[in-house]
N, C-alpha and C positions, 0 to 999 in steps of 0.2 A: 054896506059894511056890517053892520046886525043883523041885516038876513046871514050872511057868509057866516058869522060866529057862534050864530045860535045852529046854524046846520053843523059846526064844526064839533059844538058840545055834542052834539046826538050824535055823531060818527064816534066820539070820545066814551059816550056813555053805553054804544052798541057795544063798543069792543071790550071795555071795562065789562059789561052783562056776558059776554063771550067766556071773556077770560074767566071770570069767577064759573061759571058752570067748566070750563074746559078745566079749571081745579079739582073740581067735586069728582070731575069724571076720570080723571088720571088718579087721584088719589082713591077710589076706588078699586082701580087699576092695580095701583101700590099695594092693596091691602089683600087682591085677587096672590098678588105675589110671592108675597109673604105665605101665604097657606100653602102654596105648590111648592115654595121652593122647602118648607118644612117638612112637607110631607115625603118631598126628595131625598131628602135628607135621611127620613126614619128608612127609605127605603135602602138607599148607598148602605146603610149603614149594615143592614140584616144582609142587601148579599154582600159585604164583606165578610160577616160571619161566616156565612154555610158557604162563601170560597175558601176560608180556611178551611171548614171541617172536609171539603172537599179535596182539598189539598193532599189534609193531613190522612185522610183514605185513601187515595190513591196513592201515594210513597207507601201506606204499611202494605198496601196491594201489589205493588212495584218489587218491593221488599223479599215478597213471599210467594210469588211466581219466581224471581230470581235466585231464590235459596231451594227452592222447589226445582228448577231447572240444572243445578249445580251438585244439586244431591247434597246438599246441605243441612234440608230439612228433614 
């Protein structure tokens, strides 16, 4: 019965040594996640800009081929 319990703490204490490294290594993970999803971010962010600017180019282009076509301009 002592042999059984004292094998049962070391199956206890493998997976306890498991689990704290499988922390270290997921929250590394976490911290990989963090920088990518920021830098994600700064990127979404710039082509939002220059999809406006490109937007707002092409309607004054739209604009001015169709006034241009109409005899407008």
């Amino acid at each position: 019965m002592s042999h059984e319990l004292a094998e049962i703490r070391e199956r206890l204490a493998r997976i306890e040594t498991t689990q704290i490294f499988q922390t270290g290594v997921l929250e590394k993970i976490d911290g990989k996640l963090d920088a990518v999803d920021n830098r994600l971010s700064v990127v979404e962010t710039k082509a939002a800009g220059y999809g406006t600017i490109a937007g707002g180019l092409m309607a004054v282009a739209v604009s001015l081929v169709s006034a241009k076509l109409t005899g407008k301009a």
